[in-house]
C-alpha positions as CSV (number, residue, x, y, z in Angstrom):
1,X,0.0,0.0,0.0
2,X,2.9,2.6,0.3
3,X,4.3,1.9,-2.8
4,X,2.6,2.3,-6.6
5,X,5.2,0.9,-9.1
6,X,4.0,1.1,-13.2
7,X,5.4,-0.6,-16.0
8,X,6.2,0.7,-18.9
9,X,4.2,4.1,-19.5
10,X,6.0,5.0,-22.3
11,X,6.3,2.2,-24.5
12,X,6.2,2.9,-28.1
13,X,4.3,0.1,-29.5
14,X,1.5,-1.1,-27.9
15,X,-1.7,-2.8,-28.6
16,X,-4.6,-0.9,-26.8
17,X,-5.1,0.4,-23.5
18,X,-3.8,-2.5,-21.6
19,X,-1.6,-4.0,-19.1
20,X,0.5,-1.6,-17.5
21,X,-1.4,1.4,-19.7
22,X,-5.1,0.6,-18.5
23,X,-4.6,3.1,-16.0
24,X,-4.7,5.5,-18.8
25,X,-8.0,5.5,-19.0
26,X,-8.5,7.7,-16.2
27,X,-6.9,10.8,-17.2
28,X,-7.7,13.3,-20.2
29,X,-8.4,11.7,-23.3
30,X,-5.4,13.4,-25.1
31,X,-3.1,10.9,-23.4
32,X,-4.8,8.2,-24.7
33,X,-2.9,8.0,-28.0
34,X,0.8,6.8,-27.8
35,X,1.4,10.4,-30.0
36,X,-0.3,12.0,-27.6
37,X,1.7,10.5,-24.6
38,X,5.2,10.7,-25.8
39,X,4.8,14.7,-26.9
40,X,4.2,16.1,-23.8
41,X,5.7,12.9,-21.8
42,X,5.9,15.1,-18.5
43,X,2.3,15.9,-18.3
44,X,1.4,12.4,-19.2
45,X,3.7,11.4,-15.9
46,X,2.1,14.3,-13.9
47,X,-1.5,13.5,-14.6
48,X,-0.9,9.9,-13.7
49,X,0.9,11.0,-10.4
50,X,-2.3,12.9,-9.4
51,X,-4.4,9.7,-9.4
52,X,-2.1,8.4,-6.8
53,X,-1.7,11.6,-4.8
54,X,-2.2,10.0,-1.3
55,X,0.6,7.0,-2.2
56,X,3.9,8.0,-0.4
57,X,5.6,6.3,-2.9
58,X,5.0,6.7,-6.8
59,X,7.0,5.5,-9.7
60,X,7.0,3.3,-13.1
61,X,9.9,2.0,-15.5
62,X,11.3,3.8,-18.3
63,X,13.5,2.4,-20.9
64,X,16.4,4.7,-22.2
65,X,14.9,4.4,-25.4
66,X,11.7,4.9,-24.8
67,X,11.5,9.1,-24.6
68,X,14.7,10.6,-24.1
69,X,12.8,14.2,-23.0
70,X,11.5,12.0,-20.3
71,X,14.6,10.3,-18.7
72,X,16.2,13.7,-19.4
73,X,13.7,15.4,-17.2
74,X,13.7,13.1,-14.4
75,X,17.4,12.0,-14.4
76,X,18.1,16.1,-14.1
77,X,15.3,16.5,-11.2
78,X,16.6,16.1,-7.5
79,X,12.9,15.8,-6.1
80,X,12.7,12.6,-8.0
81,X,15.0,9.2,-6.8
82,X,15.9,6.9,-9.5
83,X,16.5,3.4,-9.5
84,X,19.0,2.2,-12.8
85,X,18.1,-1.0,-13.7
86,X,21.0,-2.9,-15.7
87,X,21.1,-5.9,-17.1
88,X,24.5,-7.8,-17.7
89,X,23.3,-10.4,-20.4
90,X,22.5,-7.5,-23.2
91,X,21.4,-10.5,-25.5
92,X,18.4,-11.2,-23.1
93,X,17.5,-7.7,-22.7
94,X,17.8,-7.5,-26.5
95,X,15.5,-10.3,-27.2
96,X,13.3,-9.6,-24.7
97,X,12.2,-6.1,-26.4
98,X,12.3,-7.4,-29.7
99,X,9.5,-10.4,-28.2
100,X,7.9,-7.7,-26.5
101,X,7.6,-5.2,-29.6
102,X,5.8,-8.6,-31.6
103,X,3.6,-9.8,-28.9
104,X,2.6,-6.1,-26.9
105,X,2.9,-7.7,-23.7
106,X,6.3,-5.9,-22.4
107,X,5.0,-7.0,-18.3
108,X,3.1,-10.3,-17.3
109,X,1.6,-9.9,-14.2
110,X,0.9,-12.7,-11.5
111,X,-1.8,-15.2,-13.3
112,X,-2.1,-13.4,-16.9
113,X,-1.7,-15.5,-20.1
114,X,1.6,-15.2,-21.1
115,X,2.6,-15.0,-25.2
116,X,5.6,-17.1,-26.5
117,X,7.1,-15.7,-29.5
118,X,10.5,-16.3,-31.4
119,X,12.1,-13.5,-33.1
120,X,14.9,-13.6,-35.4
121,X,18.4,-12.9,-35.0
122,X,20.3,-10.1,-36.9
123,X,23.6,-9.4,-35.9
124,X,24.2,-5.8,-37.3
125,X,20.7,-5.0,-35.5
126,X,22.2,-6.5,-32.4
127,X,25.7,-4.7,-33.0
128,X,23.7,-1.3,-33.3
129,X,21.8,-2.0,-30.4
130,X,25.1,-2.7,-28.1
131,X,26.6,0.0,-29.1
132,X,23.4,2.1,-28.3
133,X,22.5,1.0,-24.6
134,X,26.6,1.8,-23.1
135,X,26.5,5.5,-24.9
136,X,22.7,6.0,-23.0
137,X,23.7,4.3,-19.4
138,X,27.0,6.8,-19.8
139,X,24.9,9.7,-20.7
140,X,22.3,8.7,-18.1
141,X,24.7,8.3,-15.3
142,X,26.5,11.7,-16.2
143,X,23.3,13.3,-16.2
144,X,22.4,12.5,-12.7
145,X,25.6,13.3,-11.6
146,X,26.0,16.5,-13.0
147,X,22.6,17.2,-11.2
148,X,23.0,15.9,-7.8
149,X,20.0,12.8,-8.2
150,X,19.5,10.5,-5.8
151,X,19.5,7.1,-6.9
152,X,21.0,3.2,-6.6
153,X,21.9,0.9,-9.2
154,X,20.7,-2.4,-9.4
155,X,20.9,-5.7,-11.7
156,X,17.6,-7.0,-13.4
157,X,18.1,-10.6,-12.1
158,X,19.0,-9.3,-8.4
159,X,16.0,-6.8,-8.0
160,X,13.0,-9.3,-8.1
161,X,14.7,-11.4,-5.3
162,X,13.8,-11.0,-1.8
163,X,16.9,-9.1,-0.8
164,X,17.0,-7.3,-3.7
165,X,13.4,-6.2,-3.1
166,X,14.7,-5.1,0.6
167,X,17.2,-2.7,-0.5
168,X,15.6,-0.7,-3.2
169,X,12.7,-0.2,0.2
170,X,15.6,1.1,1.8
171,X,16.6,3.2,-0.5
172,X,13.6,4.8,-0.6
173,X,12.7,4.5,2.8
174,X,10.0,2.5,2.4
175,X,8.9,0.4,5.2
176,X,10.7,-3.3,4.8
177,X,7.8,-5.9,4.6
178,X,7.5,-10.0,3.8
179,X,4.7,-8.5,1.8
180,X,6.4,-6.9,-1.0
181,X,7.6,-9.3,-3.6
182,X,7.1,-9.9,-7.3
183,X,3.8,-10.0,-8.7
184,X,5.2,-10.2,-12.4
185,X,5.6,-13.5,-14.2
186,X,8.8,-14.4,-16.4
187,X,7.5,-14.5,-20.3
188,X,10.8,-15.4,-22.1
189,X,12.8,-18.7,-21.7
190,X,16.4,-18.5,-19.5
191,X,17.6,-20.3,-22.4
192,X,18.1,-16.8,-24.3
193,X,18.9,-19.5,-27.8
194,X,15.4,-20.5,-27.6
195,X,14.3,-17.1,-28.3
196,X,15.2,-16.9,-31.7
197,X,14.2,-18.6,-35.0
198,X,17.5,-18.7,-35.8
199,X,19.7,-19.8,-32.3
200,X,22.7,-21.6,-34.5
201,X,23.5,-18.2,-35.8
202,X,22.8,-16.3,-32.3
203,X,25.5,-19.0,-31.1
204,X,28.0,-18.2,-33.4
205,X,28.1,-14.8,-33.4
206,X,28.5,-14.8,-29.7
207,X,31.5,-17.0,-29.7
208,X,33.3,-14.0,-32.3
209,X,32.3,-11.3,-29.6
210,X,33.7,-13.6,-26.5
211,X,29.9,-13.4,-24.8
212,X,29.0,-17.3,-25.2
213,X,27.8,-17.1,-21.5
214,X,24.6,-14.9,-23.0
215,X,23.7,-18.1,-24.2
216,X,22.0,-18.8,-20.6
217,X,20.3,-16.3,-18.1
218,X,19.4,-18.0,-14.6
219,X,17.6,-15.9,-12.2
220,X,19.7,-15.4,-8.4
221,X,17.8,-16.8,-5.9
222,X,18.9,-14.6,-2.9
C-alpha cells in the first residue's frame, strides 16, 4: 500500500489500452494515444501521479529508449529518486524487447496469459543496439551526476529477489515488509537460444564477440 510501481508508461508500441497502460483511462483523453503520450511525456507522468496523490511512494519503469525528453527530465530532477536498472546479459534484454515489440505484452503480471514468440536474430541490429544502450547508461549516469539525483543501481536478475526487493525499500525509505515481492511473471525462456528462429546463428556470433555465456540467463535466488 505505500508503494505504486507502473510498467512501462511510455512504450512505443502497444496494442490498446492494456496492461500496464489501463490506467490510462483515467486521465484526459489526449493521453490516450501513444502520439499524444510521448509529446508532452511530463504531463502524461504528472496527470498519472495525481491519481495516486495519497501513495507516499510513486513511480513506473522507463527504458532509455523509450522518450529521451522524459529520462532527461527526471534524471536532471533532485525531487525525484531513480532506480538504474542494468542488465549484464544484453542478449536477453535484447531479445526480450524485440519479443515484447511482436507480442505487446512488455509486463506479465501474476496469473495473466503469457505469449511465447521467437524473433529472429540479426547481428548488425544486435551490434547497433550494443553500441546504443553503453552510450545512454554513460549519458544517463553523467546526467544524474552533474545534477546531484538521488538514486541506486541495481541488476535485473537481483531486484526481483527478496533481498534485492529489501534494498531498493531502503533506498527509498519504504517500510521493509515480507509482503512486497514480485507479482510479475517471467514470459521469455532462461535459455536466451530459444528465443530466436534462428539460435545456431545467435550462437555463433557470440563466440566471435567472447559473450558465449549470453547463451543462458538463470535468475539469483537470494
Amino acid at each position: 500500500p505505500q508503494i505504486r510501481c507502473h510498467g512501462e508508461l511510455l512504450r512505443k508500441q502497444v496494442m490498446g489500452l492494456t496492461g500496464a497502460l489501463a490506467v490510462v483511462r483515467d486521465i484526459d483523453k489526449k493521453f490516450h494515444t501513444a502520439e499524444g503520450r510521448h509529446e508532452h511525456p511530463m504531463q502524461y507522468l504528472n496527470a498519472l501521479l495525481k491519481l495516486d496523490n495519497k501513495t507516499p511512494f510513486w513511480g513506473f519503469k522507463l527504458l532509455c529508449n523509450q522518450n529521451k525528453r522524459a529520462w532527461k527530465r527526471v534524471a536532471a530532477n533532485p525531487n525525484w529518486k531513480c532506480i538504474v536498472l542494468t542488465r549484464e546479459n544484453q542478449l536477453a534484454a535484447y531479445s526480450s524487447g524485440l519479443i515484447a515489440n511482436e507480442t505487446g505484452q512488455g509486463i506479465a503480471r501474476t496469473g495473466d496469459t503469457i505469449i511465447r514468440k521467437e524473433v529472429k536474430f540479426d547481428p548488425d541490429d544486435f551490434a547497433k543496439y550494443l553500441a546504443k544502450r553503453t552510450a545512454e547508461i554513460h549519458d544517463l549516469k553523467e546526467r544524474i551526476a552533474q545534477n546531484n539525483v538521488e538514486y541506486m543501481e541495481t541488476c535485473y536478475l537481483d531486484i526481483v529477489t527478496p533481498s534485492g526487493i529489501d534494498a531498493v525499500l531502503e533506498f527509498l525509505g519504504a517500510e521493509i515488509s515480507s509482503e512486497a515481492r514480485p507479482s510479475t511473471e517471467k514470459r521469455n525462456p532462461s535459455t536466451i537460444l530459444k528465443r530466436f528462429s534462428n539460435p545456431a546463428q545467435v550462437e555463433s556470433y557470440l563466440k566471435q564477440i567472447g559473450k558465449l555465456e549470453w547463451v543462458e540467463e538463470n535468475p539469483a535466488t537470494s
